[in-house]
C-alpha positions as CSV (number, residue, x, y, z in Angstrom):
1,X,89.0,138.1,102.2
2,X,92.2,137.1,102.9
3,X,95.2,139.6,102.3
4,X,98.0,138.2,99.7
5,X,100.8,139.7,102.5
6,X,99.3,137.6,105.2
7,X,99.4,134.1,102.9
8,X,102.6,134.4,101.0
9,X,101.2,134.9,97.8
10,X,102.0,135.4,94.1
11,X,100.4,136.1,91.4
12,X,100.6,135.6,87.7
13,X,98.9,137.6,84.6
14,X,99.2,135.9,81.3
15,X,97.1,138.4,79.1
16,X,97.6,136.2,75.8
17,X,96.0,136.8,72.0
18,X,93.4,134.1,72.7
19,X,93.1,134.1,75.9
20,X,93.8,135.9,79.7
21,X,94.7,133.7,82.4
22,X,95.7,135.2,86.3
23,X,97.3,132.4,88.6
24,X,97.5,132.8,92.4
25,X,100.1,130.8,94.0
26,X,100.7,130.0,97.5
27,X,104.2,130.0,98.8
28,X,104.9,127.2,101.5
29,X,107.3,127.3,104.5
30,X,109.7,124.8,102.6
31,X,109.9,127.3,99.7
32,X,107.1,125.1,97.7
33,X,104.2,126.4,94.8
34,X,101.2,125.4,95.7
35,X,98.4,126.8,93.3
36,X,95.4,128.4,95.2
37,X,93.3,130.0,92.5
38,X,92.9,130.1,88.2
39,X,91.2,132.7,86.4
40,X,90.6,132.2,82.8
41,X,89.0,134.3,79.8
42,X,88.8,134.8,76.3
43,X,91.2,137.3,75.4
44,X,89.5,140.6,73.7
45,X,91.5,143.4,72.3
46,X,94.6,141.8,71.2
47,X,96.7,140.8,68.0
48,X,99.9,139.1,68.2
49,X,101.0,140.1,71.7
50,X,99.8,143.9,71.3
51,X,97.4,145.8,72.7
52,X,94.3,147.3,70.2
53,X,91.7,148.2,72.2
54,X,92.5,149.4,76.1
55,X,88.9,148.7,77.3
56,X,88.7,145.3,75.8
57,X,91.2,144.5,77.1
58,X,90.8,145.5,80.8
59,X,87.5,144.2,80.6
60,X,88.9,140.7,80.0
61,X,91.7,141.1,82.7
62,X,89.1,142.2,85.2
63,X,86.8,138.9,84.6
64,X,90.3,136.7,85.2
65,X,91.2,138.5,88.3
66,X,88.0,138.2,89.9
67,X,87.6,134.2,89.0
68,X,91.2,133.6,90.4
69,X,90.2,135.9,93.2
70,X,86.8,134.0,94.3
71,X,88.3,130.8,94.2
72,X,92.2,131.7,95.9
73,X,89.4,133.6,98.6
74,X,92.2,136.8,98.0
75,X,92.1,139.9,97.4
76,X,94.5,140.8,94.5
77,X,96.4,144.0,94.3
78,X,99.6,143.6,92.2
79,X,100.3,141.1,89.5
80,X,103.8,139.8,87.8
81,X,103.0,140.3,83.9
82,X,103.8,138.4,81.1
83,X,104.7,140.7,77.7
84,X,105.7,139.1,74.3
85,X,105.1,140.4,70.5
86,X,107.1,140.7,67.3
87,X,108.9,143.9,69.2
88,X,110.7,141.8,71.8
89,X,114.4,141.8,71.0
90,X,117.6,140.2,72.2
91,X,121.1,140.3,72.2
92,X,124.4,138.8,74.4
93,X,126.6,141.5,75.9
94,X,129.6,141.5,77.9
95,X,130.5,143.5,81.1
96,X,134.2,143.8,82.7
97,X,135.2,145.2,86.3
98,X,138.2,145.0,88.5
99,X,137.8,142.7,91.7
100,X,138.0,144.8,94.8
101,X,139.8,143.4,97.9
102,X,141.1,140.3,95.7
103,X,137.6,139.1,96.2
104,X,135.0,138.2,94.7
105,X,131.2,140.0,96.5
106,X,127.9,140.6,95.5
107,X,128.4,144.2,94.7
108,X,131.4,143.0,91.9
109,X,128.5,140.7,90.8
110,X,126.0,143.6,90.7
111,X,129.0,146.1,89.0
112,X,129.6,143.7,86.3
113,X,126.1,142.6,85.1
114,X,125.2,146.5,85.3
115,X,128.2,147.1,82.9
116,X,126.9,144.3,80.6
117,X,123.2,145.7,80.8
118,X,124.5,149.4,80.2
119,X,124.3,148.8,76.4
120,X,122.9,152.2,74.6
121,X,119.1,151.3,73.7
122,X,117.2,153.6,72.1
123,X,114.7,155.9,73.8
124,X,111.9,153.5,72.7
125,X,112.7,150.8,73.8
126,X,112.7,149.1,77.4
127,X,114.7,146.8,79.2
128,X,113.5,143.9,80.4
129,X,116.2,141.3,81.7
130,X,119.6,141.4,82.1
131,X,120.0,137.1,82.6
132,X,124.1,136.5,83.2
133,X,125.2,133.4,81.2
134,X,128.7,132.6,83.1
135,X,131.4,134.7,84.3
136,X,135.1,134.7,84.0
137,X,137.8,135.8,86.7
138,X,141.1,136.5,85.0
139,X,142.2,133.4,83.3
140,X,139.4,131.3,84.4
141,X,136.5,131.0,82.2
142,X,133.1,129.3,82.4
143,X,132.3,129.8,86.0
144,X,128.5,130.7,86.8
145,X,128.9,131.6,90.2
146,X,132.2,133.9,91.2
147,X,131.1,134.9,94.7
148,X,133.8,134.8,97.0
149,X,136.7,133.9,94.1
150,X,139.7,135.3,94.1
151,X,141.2,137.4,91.5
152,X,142.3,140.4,90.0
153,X,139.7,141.1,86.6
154,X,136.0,139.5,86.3
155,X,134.2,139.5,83.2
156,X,130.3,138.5,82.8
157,X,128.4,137.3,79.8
158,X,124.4,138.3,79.4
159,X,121.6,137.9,77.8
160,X,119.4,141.2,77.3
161,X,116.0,141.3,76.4
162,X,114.1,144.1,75.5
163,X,110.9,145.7,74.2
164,X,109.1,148.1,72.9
165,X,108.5,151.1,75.3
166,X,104.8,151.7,74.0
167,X,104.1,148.3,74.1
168,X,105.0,147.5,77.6
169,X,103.2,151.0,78.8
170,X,99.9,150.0,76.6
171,X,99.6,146.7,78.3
172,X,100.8,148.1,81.6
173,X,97.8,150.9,81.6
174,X,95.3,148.1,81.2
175,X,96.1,146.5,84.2
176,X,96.3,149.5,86.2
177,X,92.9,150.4,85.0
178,X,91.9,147.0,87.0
179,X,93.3,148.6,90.3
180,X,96.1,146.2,89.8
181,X,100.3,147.7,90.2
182,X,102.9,145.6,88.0
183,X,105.4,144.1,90.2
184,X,107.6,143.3,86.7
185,X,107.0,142.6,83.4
186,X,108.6,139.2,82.4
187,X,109.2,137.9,78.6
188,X,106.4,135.1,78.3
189,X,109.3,132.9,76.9
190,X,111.1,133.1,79.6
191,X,108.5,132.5,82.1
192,X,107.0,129.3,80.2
193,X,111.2,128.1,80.8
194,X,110.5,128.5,84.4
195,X,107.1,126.2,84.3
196,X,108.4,123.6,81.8
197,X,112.2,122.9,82.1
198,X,114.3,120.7,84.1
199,X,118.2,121.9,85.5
200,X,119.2,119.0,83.1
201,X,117.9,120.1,80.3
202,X,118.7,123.5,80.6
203,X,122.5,121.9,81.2
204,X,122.7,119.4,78.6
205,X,121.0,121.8,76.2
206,X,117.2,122.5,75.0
207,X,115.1,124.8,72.8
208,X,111.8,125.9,74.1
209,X,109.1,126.3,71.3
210,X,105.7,127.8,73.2
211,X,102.9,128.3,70.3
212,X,100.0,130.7,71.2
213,X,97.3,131.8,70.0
214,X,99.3,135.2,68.3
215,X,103.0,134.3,68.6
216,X,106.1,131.6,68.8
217,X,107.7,132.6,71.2
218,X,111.6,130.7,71.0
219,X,114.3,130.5,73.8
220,X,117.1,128.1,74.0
221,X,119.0,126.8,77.2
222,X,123.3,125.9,76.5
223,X,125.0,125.1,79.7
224,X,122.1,126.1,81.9
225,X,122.0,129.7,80.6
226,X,120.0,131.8,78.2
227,X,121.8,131.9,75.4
228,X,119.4,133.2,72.6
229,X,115.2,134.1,72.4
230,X,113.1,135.2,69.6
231,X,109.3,136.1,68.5
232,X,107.8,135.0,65.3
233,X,104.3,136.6,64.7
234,X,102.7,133.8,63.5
235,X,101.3,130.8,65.4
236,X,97.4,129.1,66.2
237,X,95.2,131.7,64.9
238,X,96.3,130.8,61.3
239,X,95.4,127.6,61.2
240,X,92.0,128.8,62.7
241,X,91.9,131.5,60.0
242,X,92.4,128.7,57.4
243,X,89.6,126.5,58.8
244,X,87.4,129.5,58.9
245,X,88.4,130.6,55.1
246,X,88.6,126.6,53.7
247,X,85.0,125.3,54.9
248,X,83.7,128.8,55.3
249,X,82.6,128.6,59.1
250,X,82.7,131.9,61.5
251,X,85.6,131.9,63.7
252,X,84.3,130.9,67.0
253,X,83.6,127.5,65.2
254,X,86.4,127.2,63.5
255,X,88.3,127.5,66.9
256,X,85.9,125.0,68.5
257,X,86.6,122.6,65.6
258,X,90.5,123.3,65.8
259,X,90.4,122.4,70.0
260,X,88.0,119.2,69.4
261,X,88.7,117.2,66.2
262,X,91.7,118.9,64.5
263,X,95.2,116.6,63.9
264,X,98.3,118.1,62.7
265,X,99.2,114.6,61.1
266,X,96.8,113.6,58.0
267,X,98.1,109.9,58.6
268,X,96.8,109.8,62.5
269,X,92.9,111.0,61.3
270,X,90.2,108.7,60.5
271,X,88.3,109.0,57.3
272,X,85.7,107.6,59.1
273,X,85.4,109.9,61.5
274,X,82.6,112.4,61.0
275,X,82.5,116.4,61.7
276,X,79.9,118.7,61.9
277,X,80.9,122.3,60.2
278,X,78.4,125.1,61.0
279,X,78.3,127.6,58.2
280,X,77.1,131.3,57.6
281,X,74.4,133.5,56.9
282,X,72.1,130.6,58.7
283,X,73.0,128.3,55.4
284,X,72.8,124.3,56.8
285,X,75.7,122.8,58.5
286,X,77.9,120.4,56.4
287,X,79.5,117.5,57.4
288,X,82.7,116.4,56.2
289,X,85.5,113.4,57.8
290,X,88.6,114.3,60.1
291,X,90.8,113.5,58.0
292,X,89.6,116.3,55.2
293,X,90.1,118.7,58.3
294,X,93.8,117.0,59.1
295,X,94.6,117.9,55.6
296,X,94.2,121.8,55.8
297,X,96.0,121.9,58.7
298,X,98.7,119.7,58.7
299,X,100.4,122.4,56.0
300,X,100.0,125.1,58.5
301,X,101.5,122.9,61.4
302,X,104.8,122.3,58.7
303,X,104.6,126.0,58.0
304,X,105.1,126.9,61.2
305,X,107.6,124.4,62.7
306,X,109.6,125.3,59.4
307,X,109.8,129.0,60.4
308,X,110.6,127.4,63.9
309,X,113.6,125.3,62.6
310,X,114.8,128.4,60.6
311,X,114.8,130.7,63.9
312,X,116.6,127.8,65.6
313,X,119.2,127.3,62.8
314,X,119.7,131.3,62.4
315,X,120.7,131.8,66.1
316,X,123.8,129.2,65.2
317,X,122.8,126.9,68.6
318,X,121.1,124.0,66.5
319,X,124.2,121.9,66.7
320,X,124.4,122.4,70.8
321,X,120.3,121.4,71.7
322,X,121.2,117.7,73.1
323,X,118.2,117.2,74.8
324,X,116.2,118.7,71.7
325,X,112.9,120.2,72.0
326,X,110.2,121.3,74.1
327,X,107.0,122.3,72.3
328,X,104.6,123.8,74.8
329,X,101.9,126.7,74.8
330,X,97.8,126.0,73.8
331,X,98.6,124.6,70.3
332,X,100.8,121.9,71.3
333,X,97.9,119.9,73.1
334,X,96.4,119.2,69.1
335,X,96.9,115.5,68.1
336,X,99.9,114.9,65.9
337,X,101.7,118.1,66.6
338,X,104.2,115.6,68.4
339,X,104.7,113.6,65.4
340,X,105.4,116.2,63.2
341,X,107.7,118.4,65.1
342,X,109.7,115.3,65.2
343,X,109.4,115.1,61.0
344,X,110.5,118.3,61.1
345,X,113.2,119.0,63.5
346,X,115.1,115.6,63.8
347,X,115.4,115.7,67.2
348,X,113.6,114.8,70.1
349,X,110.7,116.4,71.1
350,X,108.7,116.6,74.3
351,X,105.1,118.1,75.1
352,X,106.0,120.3,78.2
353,X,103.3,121.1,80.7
354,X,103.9,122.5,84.3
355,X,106.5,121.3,86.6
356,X,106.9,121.5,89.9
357,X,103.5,122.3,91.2
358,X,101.2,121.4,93.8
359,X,97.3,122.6,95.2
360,X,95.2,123.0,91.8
361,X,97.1,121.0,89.5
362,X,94.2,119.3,87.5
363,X,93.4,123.4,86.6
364,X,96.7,124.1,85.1
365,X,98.7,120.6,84.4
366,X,98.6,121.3,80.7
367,X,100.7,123.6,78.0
368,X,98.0,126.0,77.6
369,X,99.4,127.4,81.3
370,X,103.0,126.8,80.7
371,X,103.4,131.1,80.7
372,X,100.6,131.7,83.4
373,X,102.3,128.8,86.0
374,X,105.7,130.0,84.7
375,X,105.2,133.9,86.1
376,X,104.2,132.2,89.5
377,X,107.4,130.3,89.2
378,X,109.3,133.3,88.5
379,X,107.8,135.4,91.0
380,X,108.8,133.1,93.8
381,X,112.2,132.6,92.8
382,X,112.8,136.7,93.0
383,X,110.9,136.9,96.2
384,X,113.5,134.4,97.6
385,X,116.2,136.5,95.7
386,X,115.4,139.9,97.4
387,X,114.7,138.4,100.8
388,X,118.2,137.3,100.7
389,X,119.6,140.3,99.4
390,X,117.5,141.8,102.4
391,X,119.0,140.0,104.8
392,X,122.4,140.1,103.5
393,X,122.1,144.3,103.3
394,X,120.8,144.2,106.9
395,X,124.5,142.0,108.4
396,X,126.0,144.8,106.4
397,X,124.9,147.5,108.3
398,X,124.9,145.6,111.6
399,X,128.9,145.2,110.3
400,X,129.4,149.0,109.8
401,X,127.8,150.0,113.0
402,X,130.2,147.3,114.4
403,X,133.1,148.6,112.7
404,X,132.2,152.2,113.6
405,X,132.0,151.7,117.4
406,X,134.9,149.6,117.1
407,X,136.7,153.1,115.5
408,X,137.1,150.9,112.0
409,X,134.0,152.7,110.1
């Protein structure tokens, strides 16, 4: 097989409550994503973004890898990870330094975001991103890049996120037990942002609703900067629950009835319109109309949007989200989830798939691989980060071997 080194890959692992999905993509010379392999699995072992049973869960990364595996022809040895959960946290900090040499480098840039980031957390918890928002240089405000301004004082705004240090080690240990090393553990909302936004969004202003299986995850975009991201633990698997509980059908129907005939809008499903309802302890099946099913759970679609809007309202941004918002994870795809976010939130809303992407786009051209396609995303853009801090650290050191035979060093 092929070695990952040798093609420029990256690879994603979106190890979700309802599902796992790994995503290799391909890396082209003109800095392009082109998606070479998908693995997906039913998820086993997890509950709202946690980890409950190591070997389930393994066992379900291992059966993604090798599917994305066989069909990238790769061989996969380290992953970027998605994490998200009730225990992910976030708050804005800001970090001050004084400019050396009147002028603005990368190392202020790295001084003053380390400030910022150097907030006391306690020993539990981990950090996972440090994301600057804009920077100001004396009397300047709003800039969002400084390098190579002049001034006296810089100041940076960011936006931490972190988690729970058990949590990230628990879902960490499972993929190592695949043979696998984490390159980083991302926040899945972040990494859905990546897959699913545009630069104008992000600048006019945008709120990012992804609905999995276990969890909302929330993030919202002012001036092209993170600028506030939440967890609810809440999200699809309660309104499979209540199809399960209402018409008394075992789960794994109720989730097969959910994908294929449920409606989040009463007023968009057909009375006529016939569904087959497999029930327990080998009792008949019972058929009943779409529309009964659209009313069970159209309440649980309000109920969560509600707690959505609350989330949205509470972070105090709700007045700033001109381009409104972006519902996007597996739920989204259900009929009439549209329509009723729209009810809900008064603003307007978009179903956000993939962007960006070439290769296997008919695999993962749909909200359901907003996170997995967003990790890829991600990983690219910090490949191209650290190869330019690379190259910039190696004319560095060329300059102070200049300087020192020049008798400067």
């Amino acid at each position: 097989m092929t070695k990952s080194v040798e093609r420029n890959l990256v690879i994603g692992l979106d190890v979700g409550t309802s599902k796992v999905v790994a995503t290799v993509g391909e890396i082209t010379d003109d800095n392009k994503l082109s998606i070479v392999g998908v693995g997906r699995q039913v998820s086993h072992g997890m509950d709202k973004g946690g980890v409950n049973d190591l070997n389930l869960v393994s066992e379900s990364i291992r059966r993604a890898i090798d599917e994305a595996e066989l069909m990238a022809d790769c061989r996969i040895s380290s992953v970027y990870l998605g994490i998200s959960g009730k225990h992910i946290q976030c708050q804005n900090e800001t970090g001050v330094v004084a400019i050396n040499n009147t002028e603005v480098t990368d190392e202020d840039i790295d001084n003053v975001i380390h400030i910022a980031r150097s907030v006391p957390i306690s020993a539990e918890r981990k950090m996972l991103h440090a994301l600057p928002q804009e920077y100001s240089i004396d009397m300047q405000e709003g800039i969002k890049n400084p390098l190579g301004m002049s001034g006296v004082r810089m100041e940076a705004k960011a936006h931490i996120i972190t988690c729970s240090n058990d949590m990230a080690k628990n879902i960490e240990k499972c993929v190592e037990r695949c043979g696998l090393q984490v390159d980083q553990l991302i926040f899945n909302a972040l990494a859905s942002c990546y897959s699913v936004l545009t630069e104008d969004e992000k600048e006019l202003g945008v709120a990012v609703l992804d609905i999995g299986g276990g969890t909302m995850d929330i993030t919202i975009y002012i001036n092209g900067a993170l600028r506030h991201s939440a967890v609810i633990p809440v999200a699809g698997n309660q309104v499979t629950g209540d199809i399960a509980k209402i018409f008394r059908t075992p789960i794994s129907h109720a989730e097969a009835i959910k994908v294929q005939h449920a409606c989040a809008s009463s007023q968009m499903a057909s009375n006529e319109e016939q569904i087959e309802v497999p029930s327990v302890g080998g009792r008949p099946s019972r058929i009943m109309s779409r529309h009964t099913l659209s009313e069970v759970v159209e309440p649980r679609f309000r109920e969560l949007f509600e707690l959505a809007l609350e989330e949205i309202r509470r972070s105090g941004f709700e007045d700033q989200i001109a381009a409104g918002l972006v519902v996007t994870g597996g739920s989204a795809k259900m009929t009439g989830a549209l329509e009723v976010a729209e009810d809900i939130f008064q603003m307007p809303v978009r179903i956000g798939s993939p962007l960006g992407i070439t290769g296997l786009t008919d695999y993962v051209s749909d909200p359901s691989f907003a996170t997995a396609v967003g990790l890829l995303q991600y990983g690219r853009t910090m490949q191209s980060i650290n190869a330019t801090k690379s190259k910039a650290d190696e004319g560095n050191w060329w300059g102070r071997i200049t300087k020192w035979f020049q008798g400067e060093f």
